[in-house]
Structure formats: C-alpha cells, structure tokens
N, C-alpha and C positions, 0 to 999 in steps of 0.2 A: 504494500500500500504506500510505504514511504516514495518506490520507483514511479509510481504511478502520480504520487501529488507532485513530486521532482520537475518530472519526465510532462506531466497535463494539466499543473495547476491545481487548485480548488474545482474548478470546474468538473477535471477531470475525475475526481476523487468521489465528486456525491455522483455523476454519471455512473460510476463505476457499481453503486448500489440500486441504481435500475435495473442494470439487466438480470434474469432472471436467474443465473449462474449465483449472485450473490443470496438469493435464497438459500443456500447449501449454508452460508455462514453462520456459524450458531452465536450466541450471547458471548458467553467466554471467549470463544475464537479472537471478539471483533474486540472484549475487555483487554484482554492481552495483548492484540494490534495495538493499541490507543496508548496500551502500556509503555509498549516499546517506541511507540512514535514520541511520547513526550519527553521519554529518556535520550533520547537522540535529538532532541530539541527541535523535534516539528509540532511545536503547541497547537497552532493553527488546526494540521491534519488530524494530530489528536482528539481535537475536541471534534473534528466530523467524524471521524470512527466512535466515536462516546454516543455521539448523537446516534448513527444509524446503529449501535447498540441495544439502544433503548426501545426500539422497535421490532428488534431482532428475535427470534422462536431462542426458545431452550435448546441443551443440545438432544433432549429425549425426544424433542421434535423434528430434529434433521436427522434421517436416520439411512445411512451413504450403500446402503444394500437393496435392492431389490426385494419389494414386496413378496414375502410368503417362501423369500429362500432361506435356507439354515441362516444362513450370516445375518440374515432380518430377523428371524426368532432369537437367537443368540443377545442380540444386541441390543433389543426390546427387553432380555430378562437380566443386562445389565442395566440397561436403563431402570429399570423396575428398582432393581436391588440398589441404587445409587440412589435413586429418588427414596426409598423407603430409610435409607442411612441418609438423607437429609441432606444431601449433596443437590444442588439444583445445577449444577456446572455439567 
C-alpha cells in the first residue's frame, strides 16, 4: 500500500479500495497496513488505510477457500474456535 500511495498518490490509495479484489482484505490485515505505514512515516496513507479499516469485514468473514471445500470447512472451525476464544482478528 505504501508502493501504491508512492507510486498514485492519495488518489491512488482510496481507488485502490474500490475494486472488488480489496474485499479479500480483512480488518486486521488493513490494522497492520496503517500500522506499518505510520511507522514508516506515511501519516497521511495511514490514516486512509484506518479509514477503509473501519468498514472492513472480520477476518471470519473473508474466508480465501472455496465454498464447501475441506480448506472452507477447516477454516470456518478455526474461525469458530478463535471467535469463541474471543479473538475477533
């Protein structure tokens, strides 16, 4: 994300949460982006990544398997077992 504010500006940055690909990003994913953009001293981007954060699904909502395969049941009964240990990341 840091390549892309660089490299396309602001503009490029919140565009970049349009496309339909940025759905895959979960909450945490995009907390951590933000994290490391502000530690590397892009305030600016950091606070667009905060922002499209807070609109962002769980990660028990993005879930990078295919419907109804082992690897989607599998990851559905970690997701389960993480949400029920109170883990929402």
């Amino acid at each position: 994300m840091g390549f892309v504010y660089r490299q396309c500006t602001e503009a490029g940055l919140r565009e970049l949460f349009t496309f339909d690909q940025a759905k895959q990003f979960h909450r945490a994913f995009l907390e951590d982006a933000a994290a490391e953009l502000a530690q590397a001293g892009m305030l600016k981007a950091s606070a667009i990544v905060t922002s499209a954060a807070k609109n962002a699904p769980i990660r028990v909502e993005v879930c990078p398997y295919e419907e109804g395969s082992t690897n989607h049941k599998a990851w559905l009964a970690t997701m389960k077992r993480r949400l029920t240990n109170g883990s929402r990341r």
